[in-house]
ROPAKE-246933 format. One record per residue: residue number from 1; x, y, z of N, C-alpha, C in turn. Coordinates in pm, whole numbers, plus 50000, padded with zeros to 5 digits. Example, Ala and Ser with C-alpha at 12.3 -4.5 7.8 and 13.67 -1.06 7.14 Angstrom:
i:n.east:n.north:n.up:ca.east:ca.north:ca.up:c.east:c.north:c.up
1:51319:49431:50780:51230:49550:50780:51320:49670:50780
2:51285:49775:50708:51367:49894:50714:51290:50003:50787
//
This chain:
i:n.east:n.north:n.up:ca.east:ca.north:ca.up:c.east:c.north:c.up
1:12475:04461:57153:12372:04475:57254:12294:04344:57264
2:12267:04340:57428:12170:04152:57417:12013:04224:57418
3:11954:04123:57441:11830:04198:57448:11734:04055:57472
4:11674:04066:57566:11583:03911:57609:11447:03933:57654
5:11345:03882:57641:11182:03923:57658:11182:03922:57789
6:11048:03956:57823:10988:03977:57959:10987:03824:58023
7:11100:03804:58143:11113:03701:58251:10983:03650:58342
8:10939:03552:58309:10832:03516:58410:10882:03405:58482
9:10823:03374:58618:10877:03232:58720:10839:03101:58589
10:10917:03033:58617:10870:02872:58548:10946:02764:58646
11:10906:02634:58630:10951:02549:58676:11042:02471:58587
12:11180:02426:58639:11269:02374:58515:11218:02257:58535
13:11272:02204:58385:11249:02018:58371:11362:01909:58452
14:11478:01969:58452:11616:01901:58452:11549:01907:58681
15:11658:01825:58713:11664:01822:58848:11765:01804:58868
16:11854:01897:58823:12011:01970:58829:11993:02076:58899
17:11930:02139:58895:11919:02281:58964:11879:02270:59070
18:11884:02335:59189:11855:02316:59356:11728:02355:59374
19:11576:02346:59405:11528:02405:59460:11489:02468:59571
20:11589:02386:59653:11593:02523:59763:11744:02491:59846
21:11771:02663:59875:11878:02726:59890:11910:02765:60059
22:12013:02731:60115:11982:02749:60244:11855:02769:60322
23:11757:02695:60283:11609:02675:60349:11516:02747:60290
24:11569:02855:60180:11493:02948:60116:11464:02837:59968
25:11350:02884:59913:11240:02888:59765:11348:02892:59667
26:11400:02886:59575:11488:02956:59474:11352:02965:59385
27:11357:03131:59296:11257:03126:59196:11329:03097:59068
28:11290:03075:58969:11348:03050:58868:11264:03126:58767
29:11340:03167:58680:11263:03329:58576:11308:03202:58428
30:11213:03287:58339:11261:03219:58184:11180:03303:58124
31:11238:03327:58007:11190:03477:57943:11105:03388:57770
32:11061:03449:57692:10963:03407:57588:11031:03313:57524
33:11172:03330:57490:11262:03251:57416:11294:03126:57477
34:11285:03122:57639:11342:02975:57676:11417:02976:57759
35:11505:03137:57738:11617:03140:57855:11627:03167:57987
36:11710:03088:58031:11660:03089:58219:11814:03185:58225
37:11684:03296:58346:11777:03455:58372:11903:03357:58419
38:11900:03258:58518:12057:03236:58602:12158:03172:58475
39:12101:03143:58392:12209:03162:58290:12248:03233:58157
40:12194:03355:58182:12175:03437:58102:12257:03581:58148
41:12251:03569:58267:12375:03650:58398:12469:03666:58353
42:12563:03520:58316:12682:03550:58286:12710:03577:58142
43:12625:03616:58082:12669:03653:57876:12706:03791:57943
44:12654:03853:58068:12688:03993:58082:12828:04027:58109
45:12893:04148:58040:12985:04185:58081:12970:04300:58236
46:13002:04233:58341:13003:04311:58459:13062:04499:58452
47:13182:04484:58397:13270:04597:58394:13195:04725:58287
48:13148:04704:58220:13184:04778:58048:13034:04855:58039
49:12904:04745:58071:12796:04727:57982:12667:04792:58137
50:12608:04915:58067:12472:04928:58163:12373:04869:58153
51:12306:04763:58206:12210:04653:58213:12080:04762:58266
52:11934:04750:58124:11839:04853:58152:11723:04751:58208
53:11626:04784:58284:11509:04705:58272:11400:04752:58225
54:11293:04742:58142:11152:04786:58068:11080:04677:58134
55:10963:04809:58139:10806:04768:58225:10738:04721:58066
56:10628:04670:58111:10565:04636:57983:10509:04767:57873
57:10515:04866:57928:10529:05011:57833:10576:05052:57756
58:10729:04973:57818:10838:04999:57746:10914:05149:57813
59:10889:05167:57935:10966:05255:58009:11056:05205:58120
60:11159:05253:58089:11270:05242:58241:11246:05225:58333
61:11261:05115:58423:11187:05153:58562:11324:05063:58600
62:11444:05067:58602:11561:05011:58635:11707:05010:58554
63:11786:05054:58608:11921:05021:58525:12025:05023:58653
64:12168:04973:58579:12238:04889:58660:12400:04843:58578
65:12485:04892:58634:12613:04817:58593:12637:04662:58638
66:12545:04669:58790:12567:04523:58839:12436:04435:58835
67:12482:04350:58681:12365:04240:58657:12286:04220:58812
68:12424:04117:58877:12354:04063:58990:12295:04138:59096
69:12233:04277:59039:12147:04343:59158:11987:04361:59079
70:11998:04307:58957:11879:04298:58879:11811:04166:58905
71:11653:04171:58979:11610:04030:58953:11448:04082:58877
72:11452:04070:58737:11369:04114:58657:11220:04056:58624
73:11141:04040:58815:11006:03989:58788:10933:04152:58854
//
């Protein structure tokens, strides 16, 4: 099982990453540890694994076979 803290917006350091996307904002999430959600997507197994989301309560308020329908702000 993965398990990663509560995602907040941050701004990256690198200027590898696009900030903006066909004319749109891209937000960028990074959770307590450091890890930025868009690469944290793919450790998921799509097929196998139910992806949950927790409110700061610690109650369900989301789950999901498909990572990429989770954007966890």
């Amino acid at each position: 099982m993965q398990s990663f803290g509560k995602f907040i917006p941050y701004t990256p350091d690198t200027t590898d990453r696009p900030k903006i996307i066909d004319g749109q904002n891209v937000l960028f999430l990074q959770d307590d540890k450091g890890n930025d959600w868009y690469d944290v997507i793919d450790l998921f197994d799509e097929s196998k694994t139910l992806k949950i989301g927790y409110d700061d309560d610690g109650r369900v308020r989301t789950f999901t076979t498909n990572i990429h329908a989770l954007f966890p702000v």
